[in-house]
Structures are given as C-alpha cells and as structure tokens.
N, CA, C and O of each residue as an XYZ file, in Angstrom:
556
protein
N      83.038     40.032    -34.003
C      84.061     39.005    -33.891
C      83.640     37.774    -34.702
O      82.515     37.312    -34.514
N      84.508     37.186    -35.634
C      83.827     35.831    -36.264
C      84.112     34.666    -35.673
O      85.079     34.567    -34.917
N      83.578     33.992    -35.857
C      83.397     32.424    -35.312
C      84.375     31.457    -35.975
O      84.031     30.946    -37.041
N      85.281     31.230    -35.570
C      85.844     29.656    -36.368
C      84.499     28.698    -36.450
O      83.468     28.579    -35.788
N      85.067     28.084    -37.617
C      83.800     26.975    -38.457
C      83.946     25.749    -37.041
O      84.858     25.631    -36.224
N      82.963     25.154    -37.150
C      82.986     23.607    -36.448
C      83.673     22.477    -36.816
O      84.248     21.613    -36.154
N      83.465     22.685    -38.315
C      83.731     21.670    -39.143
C      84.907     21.624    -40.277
O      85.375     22.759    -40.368
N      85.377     20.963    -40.931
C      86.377     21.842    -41.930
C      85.498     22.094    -43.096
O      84.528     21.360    -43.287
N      85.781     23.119    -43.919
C      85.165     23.412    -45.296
C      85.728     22.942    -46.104
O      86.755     22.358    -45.757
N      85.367     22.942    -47.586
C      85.199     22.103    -48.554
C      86.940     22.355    -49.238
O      87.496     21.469    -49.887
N      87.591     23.698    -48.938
C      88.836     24.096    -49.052
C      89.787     22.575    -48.160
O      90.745     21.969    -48.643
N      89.217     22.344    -46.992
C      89.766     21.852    -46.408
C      90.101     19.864    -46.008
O      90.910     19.186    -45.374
N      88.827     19.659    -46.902
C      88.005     18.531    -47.292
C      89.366     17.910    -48.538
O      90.044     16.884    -48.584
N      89.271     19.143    -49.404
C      90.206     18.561    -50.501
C      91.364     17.214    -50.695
O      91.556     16.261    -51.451
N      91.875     17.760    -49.651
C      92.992     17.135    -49.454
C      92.834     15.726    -48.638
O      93.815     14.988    -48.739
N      92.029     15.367    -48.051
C      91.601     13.714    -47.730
C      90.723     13.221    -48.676
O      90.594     11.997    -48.662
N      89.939     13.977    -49.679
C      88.994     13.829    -50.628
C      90.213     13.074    -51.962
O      90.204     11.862    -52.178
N      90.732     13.600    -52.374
C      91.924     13.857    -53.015
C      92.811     12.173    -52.682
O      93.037     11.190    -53.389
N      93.083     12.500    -51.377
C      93.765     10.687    -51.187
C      92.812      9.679    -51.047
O      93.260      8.570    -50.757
N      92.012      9.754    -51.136
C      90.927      8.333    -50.993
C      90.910      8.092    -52.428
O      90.814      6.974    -52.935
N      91.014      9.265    -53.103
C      90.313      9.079    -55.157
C      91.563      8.290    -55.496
O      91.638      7.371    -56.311
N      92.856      8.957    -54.493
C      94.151      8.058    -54.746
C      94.109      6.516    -54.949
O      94.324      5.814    -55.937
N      93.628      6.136    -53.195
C      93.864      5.334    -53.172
C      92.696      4.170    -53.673
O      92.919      2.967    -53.542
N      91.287      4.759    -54.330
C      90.493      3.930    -54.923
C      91.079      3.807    -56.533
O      90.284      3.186    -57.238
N      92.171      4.221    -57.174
C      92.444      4.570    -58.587
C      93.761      3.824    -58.599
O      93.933      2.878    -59.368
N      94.824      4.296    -57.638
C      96.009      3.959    -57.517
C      96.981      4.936    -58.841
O      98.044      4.708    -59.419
N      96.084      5.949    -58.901
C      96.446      6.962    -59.790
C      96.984      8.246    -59.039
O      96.224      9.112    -58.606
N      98.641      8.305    -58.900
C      99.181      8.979    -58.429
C      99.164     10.562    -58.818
O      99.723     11.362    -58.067
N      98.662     10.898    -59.734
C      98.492     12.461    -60.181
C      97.247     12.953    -59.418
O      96.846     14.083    -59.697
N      96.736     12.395    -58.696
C      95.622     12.380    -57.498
C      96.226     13.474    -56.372
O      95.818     14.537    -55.903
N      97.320     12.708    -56.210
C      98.418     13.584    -55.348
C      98.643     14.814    -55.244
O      98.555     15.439    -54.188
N      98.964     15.292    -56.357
C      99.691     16.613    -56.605
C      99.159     18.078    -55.743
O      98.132     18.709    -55.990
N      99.906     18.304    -54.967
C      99.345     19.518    -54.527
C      98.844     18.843    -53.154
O      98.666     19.745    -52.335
N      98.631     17.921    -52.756
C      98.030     17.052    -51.284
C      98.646     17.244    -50.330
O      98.107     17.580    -49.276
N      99.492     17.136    -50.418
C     100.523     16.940    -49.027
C     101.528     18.297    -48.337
O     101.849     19.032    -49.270
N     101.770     18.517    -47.755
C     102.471     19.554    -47.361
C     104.223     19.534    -48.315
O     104.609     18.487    -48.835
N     104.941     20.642    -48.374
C     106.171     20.836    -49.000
C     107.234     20.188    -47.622
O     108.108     19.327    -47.720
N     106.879     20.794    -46.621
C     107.162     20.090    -45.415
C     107.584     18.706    -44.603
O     107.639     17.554    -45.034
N     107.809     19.120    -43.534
C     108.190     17.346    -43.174
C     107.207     16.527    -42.665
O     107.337     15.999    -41.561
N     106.134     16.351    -43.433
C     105.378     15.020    -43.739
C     105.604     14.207    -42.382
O     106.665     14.234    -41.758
N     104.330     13.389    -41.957
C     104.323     12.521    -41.102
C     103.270     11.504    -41.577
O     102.169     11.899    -41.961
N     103.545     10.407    -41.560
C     101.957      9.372    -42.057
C     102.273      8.453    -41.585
O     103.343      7.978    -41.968
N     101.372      7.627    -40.339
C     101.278      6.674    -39.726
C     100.490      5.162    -40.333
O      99.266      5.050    -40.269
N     101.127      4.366    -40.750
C     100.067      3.525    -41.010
C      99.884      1.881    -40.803
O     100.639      1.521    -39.899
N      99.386      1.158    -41.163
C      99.160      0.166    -41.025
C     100.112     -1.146    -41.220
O     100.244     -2.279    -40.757
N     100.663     -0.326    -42.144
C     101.258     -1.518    -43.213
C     102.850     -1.188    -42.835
O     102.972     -0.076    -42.322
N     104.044     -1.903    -42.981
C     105.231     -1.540    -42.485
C     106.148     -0.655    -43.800
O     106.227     -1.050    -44.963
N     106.774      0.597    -43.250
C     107.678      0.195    -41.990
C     106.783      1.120    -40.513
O     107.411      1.126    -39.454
N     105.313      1.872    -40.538
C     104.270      2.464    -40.382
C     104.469      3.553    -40.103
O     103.490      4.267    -39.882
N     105.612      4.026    -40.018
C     106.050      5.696    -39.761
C     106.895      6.162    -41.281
O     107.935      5.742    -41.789
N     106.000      7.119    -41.663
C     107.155      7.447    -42.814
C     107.569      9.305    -42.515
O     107.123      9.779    -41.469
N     107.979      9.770    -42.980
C     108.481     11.071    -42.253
C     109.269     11.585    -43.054
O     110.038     10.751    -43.532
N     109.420     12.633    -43.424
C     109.830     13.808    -44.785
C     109.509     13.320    -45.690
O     108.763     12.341    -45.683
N     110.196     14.110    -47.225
C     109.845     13.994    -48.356
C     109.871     12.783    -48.578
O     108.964     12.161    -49.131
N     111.234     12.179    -48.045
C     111.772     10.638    -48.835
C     110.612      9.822    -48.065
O     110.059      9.067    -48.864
N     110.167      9.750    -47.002
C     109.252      9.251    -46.032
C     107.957      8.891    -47.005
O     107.418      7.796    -47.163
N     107.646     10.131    -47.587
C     106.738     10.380    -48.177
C     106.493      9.585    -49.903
O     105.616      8.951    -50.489
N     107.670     10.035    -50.135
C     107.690      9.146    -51.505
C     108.300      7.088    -51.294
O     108.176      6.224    -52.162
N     108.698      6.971    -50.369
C     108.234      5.720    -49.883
C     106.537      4.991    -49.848
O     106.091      3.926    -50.276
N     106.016      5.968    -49.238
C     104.802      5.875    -49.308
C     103.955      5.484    -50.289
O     103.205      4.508    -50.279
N     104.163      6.561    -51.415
C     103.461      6.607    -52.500
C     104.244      5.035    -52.996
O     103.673      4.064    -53.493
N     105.253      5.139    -52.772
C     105.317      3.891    -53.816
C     104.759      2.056    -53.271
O     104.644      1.025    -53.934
N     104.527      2.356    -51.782
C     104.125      1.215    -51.287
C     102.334      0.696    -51.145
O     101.693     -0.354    -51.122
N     102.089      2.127    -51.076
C     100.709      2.485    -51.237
C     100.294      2.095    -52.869
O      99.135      1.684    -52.934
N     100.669      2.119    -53.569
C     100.536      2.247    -55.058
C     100.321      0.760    -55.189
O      99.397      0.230    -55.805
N     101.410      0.077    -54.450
C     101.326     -1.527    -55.114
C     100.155     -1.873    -53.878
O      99.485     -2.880    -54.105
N      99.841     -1.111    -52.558
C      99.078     -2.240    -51.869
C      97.482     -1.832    -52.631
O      96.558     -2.589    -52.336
N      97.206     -0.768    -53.499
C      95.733     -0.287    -53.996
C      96.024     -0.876    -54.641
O      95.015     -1.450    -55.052
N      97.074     -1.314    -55.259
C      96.978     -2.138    -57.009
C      95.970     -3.753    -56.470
O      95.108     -4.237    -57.203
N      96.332     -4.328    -55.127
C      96.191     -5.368    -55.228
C      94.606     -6.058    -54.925
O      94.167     -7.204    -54.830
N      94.018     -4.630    -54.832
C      92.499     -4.496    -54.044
C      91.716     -4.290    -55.330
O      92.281     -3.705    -56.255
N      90.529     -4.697    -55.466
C      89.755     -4.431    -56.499
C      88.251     -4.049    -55.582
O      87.727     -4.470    -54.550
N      87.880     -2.839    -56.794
C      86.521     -2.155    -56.888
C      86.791     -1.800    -55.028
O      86.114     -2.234    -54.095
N      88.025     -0.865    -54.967
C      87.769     -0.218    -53.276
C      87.094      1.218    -53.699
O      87.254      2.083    -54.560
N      86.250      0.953    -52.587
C      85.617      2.396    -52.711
C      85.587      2.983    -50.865
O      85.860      2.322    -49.862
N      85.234      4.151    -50.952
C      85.212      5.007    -49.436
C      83.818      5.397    -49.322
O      83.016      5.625    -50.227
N      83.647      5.441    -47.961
C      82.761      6.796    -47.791
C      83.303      7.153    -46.311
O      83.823      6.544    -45.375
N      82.786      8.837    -46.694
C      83.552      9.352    -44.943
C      81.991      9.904    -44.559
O      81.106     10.574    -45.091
N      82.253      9.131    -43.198
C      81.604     10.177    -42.095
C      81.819     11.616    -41.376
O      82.924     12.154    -41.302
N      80.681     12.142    -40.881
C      80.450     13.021    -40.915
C      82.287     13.674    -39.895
O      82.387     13.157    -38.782
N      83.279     14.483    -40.218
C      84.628     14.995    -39.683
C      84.033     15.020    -38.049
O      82.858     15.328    -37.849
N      84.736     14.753    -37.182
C      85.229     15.359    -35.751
C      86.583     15.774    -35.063
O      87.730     15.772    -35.510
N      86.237     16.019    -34.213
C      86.920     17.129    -33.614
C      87.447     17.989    -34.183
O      88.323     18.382    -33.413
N      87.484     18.637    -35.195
C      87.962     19.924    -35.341
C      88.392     20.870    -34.668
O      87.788     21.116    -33.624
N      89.496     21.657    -35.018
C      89.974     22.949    -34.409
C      91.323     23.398    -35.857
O      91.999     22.960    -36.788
N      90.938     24.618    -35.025
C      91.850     25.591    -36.042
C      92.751     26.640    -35.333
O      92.284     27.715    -34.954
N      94.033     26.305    -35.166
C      95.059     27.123    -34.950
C      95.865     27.947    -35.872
O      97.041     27.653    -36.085
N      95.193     29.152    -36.534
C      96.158     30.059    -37.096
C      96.359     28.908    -38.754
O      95.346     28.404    -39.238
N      97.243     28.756    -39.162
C      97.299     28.024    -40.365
C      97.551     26.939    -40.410
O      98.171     26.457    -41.359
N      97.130     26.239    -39.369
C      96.727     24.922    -39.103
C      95.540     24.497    -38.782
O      94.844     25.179    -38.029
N      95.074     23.254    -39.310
C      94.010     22.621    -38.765
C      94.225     21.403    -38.488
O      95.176     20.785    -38.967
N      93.112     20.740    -37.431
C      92.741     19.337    -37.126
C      91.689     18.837    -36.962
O      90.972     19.278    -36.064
N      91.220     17.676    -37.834
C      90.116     16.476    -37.667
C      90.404     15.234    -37.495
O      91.470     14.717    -37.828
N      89.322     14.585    -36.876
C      89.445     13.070    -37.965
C      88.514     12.944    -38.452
O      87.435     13.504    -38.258
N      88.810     12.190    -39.149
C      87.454     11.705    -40.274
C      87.190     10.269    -40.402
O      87.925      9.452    -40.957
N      85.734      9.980    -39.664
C      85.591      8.548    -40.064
C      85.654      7.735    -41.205
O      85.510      8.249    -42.315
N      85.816      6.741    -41.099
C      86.078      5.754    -43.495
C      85.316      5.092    -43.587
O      84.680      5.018    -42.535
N      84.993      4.542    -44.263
C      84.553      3.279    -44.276
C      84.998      2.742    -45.752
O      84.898      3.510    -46.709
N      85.484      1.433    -45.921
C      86.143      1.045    -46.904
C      85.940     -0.775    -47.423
O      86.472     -1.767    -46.924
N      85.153     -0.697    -48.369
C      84.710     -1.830    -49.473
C      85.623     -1.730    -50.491
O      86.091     -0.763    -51.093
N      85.822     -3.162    -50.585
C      86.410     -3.458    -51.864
C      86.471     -5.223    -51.768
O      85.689     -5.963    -51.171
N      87.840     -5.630    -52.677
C      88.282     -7.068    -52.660
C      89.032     -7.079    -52.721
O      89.571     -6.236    -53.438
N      89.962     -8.245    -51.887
C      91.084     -8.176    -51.707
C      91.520    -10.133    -51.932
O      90.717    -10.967    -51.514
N      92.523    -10.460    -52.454
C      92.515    -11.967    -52.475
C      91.231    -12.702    -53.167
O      90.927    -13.876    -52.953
N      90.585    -11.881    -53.966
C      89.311    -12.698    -54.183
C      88.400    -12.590    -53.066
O      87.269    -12.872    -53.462
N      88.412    -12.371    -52.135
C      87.250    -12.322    -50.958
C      87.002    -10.535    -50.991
O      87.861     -9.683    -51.213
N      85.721    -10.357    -50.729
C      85.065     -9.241    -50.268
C      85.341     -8.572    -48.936
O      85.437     -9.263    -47.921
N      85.459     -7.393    -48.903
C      85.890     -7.162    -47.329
C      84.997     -5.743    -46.724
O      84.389     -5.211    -47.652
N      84.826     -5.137    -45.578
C      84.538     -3.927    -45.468
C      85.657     -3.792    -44.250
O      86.358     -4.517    -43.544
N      85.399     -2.565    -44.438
C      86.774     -2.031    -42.879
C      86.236     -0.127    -42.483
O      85.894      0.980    -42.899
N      86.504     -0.893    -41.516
C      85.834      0.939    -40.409
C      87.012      1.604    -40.278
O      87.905      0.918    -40.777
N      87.327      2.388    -39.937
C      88.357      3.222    -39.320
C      88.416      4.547    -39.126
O      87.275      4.863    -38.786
N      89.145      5.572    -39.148
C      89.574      6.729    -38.721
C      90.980      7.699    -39.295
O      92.172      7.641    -38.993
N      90.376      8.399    -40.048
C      91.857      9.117    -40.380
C      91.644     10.718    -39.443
O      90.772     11.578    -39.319
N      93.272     10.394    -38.839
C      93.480     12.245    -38.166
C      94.028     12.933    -38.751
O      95.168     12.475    -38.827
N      93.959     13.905    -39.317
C      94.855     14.421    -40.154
C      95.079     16.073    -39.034
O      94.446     16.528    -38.081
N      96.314     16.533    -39.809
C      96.430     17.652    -39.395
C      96.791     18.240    -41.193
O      97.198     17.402    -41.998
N      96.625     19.421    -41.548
C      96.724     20.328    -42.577
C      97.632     21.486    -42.144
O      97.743     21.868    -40.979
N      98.219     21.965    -43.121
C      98.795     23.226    -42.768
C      98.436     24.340    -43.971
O      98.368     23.912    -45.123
N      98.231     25.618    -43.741
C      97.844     26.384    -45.272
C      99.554     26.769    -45.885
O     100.511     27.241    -45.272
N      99.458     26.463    -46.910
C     100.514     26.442    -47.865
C     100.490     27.234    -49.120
O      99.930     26.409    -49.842
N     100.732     28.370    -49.960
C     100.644     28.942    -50.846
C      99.277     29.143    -50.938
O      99.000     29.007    -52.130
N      98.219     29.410    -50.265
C      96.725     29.492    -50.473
C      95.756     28.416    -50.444
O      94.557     28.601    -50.650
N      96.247     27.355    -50.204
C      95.608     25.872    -50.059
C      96.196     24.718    -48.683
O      97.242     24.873    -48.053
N      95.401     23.832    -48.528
C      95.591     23.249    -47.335
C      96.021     22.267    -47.752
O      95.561     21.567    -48.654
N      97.014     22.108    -47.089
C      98.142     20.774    -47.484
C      98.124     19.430    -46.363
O      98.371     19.605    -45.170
N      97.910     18.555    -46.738
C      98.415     17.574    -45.506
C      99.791     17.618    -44.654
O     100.886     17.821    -45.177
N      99.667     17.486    -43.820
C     101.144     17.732    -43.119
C     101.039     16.277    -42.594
O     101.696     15.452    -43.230
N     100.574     15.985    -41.911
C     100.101     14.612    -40.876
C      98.994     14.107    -40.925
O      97.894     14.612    -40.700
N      99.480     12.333    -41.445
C      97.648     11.453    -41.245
C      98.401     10.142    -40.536
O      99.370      9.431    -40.803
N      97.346     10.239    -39.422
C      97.424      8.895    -38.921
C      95.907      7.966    -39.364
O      94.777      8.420    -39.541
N      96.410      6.466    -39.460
C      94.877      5.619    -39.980
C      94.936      4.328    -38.990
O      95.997      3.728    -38.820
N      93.643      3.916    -38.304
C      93.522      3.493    -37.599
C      92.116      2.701    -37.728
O      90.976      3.146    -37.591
N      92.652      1.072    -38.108
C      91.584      0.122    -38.379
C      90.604      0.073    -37.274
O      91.210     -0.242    -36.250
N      89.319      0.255    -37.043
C      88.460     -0.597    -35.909
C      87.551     -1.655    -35.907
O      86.882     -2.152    -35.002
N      87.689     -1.979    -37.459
C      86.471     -2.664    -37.757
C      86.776     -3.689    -39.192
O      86.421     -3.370    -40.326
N      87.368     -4.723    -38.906
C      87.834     -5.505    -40.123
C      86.448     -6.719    -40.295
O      85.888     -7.154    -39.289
N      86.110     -7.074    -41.459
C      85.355     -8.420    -41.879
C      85.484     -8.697    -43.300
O      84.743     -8.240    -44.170
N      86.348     -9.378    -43.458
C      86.294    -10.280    -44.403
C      85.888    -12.068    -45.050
O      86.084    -12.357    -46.230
C-alpha cells in the first residue's frame, strides 16, 4: 500500500513558487499555467478581498500588478509547508512567507501565511484557492 507524501512535492510547490516570482517581478507571464481553468477563489488583503472566477481572477492580476509595481526590491522566502493533505486530485497546505521589500521609500518586512488549495488539471497542479493572511507587519 503507498503512503501519501507529508508534504507537497516539487510538482506541487510550482504553482505558489510561480506567484511569488509574480509578484517579486510584477511580470505577468509568471502566471501562465498557475491557476486553475476553474472557478478560482483568492482572498486577500487589499479590496474588494474576495475575487472569484475567471473575471475574479483577472481583476486580480490587474490590481496585483499595480500594487507589486509600487514596492521595490520585494523578495520572499517560504517556510517550511503545513498541514498538508491530499484528496484524490486535490491538495491542501499553507505555506508560511516572509516578505522584504520597500514600499513608500521606507523598508518593511511582513510574516504571513498562504493556504492554498490545488487541483490536478491536464497533468499539473493548478491553483484553485489562496487565501493570505498578514501576522506580522514592521515598517
């Protein structure tokens, strides 16, 4: 009998790997292939914080685009994924952030948490759902 993994694999990594390069570049061809064909869910910070289907989705990109434009030298690092599980052609983590950059001329760091859920899609794992969740602001 095999074991489901603990953790997600590097198949599965892609796709939050993939939006961070996004959102440190603000280079939308980052995208392609990321997200589910599906009805999309992404929770976030910034308004209107629920976006939801395609159009949901391409809202996104375009609000996201101008708020990375306005940040300089952001960079990520993720901690080590938790909670994991795997239902059939779905999965779920979150993944801790951590996030440097500048914003306004001032320096900032910020902690947080992305949950994502994935779904497998034509042979690859797609985002279906990310929620992001600040815990740790200093600027």
């Amino acid at each position: 009998m095999a074991t489901e993994p603990a953790a997600p694999d590097a198949a599965m990594m892609a796709g939050p790997k993939a939006l961070a390069r996004f959102l440190e570049t603000a280079d939308t061809s980052m995208l392609e292939g990321v997200f589910s064909a599906g009805d999309v869910v992404i929770l976030e910070n910034f308004p209107p914080h629920v976006f939801i289907g395609q159009a949901g989705l391409a809202h996104w990109r375009e609000l996201m685009t101008r708020h990375v434009g306005a940040i300089g030298d952001l960079r990520h690092t993720f901690g080590p994924p938790q909670d994991f599980g795997r239902t059939g052609d779905t999965v779920y983590f979150s993944l801790p952030t951590r996030w440097t950059g500048v914003r306004d001329g001032k320096p900032f760091d910020e902690d947080g948490g992305w949950s994502f859920t994935q779904v497998l899609e034509d042979g690859a794992w797609r985002i279906r759902a990310y929620g992001w969740s600040v815990t740790r602001f200093v600027q």
